[in-house]
C-alpha positions in Angstrom: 8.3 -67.8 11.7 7.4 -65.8 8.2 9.9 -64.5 6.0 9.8 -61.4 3.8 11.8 -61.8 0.4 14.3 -59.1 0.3 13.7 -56.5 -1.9 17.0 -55.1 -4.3 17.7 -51.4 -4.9 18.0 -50.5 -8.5 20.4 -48.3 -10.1 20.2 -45.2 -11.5 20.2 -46.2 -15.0 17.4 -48.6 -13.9 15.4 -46.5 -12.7 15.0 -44.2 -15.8 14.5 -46.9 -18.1 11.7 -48.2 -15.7 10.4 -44.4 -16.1 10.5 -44.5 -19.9 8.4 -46.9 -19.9 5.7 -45.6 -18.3 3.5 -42.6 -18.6 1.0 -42.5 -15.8 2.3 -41.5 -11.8 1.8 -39.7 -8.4 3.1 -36.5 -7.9 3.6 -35.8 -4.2 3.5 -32.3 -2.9 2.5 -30.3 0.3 0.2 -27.9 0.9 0.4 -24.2 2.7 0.6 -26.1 5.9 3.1 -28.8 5.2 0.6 -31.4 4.7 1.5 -34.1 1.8 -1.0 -34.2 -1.2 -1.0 -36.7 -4.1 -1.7 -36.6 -7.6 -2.5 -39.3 -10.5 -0.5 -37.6 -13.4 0.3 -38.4 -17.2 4.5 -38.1 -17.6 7.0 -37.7 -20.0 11.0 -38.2 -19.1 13.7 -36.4 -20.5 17.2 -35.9 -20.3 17.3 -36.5 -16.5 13.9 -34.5 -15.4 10.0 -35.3 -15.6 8.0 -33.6 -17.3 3.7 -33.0 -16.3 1.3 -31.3 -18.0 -1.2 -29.4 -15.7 -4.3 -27.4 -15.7 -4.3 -24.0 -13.9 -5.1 -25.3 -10.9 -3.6 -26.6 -7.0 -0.3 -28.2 -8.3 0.1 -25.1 -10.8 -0.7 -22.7 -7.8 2.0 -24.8 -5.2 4.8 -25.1 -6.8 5.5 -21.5 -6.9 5.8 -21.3 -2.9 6.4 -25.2 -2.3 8.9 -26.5 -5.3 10.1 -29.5 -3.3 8.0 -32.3 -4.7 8.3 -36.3 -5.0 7.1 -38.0 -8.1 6.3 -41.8 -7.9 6.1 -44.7 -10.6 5.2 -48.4 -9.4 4.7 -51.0 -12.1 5.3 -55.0 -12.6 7.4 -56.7 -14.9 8.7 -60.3 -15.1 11.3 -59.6 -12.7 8.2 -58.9 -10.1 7.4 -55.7 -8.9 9.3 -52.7 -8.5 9.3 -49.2 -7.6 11.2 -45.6 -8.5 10.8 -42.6 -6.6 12.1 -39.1 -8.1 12.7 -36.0 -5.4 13.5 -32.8 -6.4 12.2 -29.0 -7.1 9.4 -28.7 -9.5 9.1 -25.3 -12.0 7.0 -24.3 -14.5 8.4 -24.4 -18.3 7.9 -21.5 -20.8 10.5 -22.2 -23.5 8.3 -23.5 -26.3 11.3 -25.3 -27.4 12.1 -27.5 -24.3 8.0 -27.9 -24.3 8.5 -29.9 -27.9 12.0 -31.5 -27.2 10.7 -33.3 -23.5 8.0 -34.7 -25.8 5.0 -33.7 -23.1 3.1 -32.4 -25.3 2.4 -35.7 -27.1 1.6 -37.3 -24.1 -2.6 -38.5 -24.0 -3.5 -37.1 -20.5 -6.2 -39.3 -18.8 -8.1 -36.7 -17.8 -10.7 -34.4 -20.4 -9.2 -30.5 -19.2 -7.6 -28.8 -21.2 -3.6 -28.5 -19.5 -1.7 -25.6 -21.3 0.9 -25.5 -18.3 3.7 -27.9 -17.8 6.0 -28.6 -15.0 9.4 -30.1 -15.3 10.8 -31.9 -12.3 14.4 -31.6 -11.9 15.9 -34.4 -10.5 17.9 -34.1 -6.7 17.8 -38.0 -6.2 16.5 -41.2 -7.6 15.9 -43.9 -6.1 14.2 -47.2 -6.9 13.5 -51.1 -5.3 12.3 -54.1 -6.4 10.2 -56.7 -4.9 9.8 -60.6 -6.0 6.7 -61.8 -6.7 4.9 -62.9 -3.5 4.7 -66.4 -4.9 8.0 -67.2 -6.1 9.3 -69.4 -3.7 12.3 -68.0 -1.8 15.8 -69.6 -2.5 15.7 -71.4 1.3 11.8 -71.6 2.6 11.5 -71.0 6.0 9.1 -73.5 8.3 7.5 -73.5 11.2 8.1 -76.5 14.1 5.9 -78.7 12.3 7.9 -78.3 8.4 4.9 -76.5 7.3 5.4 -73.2 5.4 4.3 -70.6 6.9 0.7 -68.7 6.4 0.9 -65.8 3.9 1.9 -63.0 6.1 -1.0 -60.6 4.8 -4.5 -62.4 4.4 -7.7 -60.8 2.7 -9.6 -62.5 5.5 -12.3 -60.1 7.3 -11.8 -57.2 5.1 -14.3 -54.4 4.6 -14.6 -51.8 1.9 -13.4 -48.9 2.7 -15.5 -45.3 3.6 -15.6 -43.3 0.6 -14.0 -40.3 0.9 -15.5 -37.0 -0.1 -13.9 -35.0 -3.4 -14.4 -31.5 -5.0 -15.0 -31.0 -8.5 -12.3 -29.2 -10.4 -11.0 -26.3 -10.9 -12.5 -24.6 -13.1 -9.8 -23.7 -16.0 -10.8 -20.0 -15.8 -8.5 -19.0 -13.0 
């Protein structure tokens, strides 16, 4: 018989301090034809929204038919791992002044293009969980018939490496 630990749902105020934290995350958005789309992005937080800096290019170009997005941040810390999930409607920003205050602008990007646009998430929902470490022991072990513990529940054994999937450059920033 395995056991799963039980993960915990975190609070609100969890959450966004688990957001402040951080600076790299997935944007999730869909496409012309509904399908979902996923993007590595650099992040800054404030008062309640999430702020991205973009190139001209795809998310720039969806948001403006598509606004519903979800925004993802997974991490670990020593309470094990946990993770926080933002939904709501994406814009662009043009006031200068919320630009500077959401603090965006100071944010490294990973990425070498230049990014003049910036999208602020406005939070709908928040929601986050957190998961124990796998090898914490749980508070009552469960056994099998013989008082062994049983196998891990997920084991690396036969894996292969996956098929590379095909990408496309980028955008070129002269849109």
């Amino acid at each position: 018989m395995t056991t799963h630990s039980p993960s915990t749902h975190l609070d609100t105020a969890e959450c966004w301090k688990l957001l402040e934290q951080h600076d790299v995350g997935r944007l999730a958005m869909t496409d012309e034809e509904g399908a979902p789309d996923i993007f590595p992005v650099n992040f800054a937080t404030y008062e309640g929204a999430v702020y991205i800096r973009t190139a001209p290019d795809i998310k720039d170009v969806r948001l403006v038919t598509r606004p519903a997005v979800a925004f993802e941040v997974d991490g670990h810390d020593e309470a094990g791992w946990w993770s926080v999930v933002v939904r709501g409607a994406a814009a662009r920003v043009e006031d200068p002044a919320e630009v500077e205050r959401s603090g965006i602008s100071r944010v490294v990007t990973a990425s070498p293009r230049h990014k003049p646009h910036v999208l602020k998430i406005t939070a709908a929902a928040i929601t986050g969980r957190r998961f124990p470490d796998r090898d914490q022991k749980p508070a009552r072990a469960a056994h099998d018939g013989d008082g062994a513990a049983p196998a891990h529940p997920h084991p690396r054994t036969g894996a292969t490496r996956p098929v590379p999937i095909p990408s496309l450059p980028p955008l070129s920033d002269h849109l």
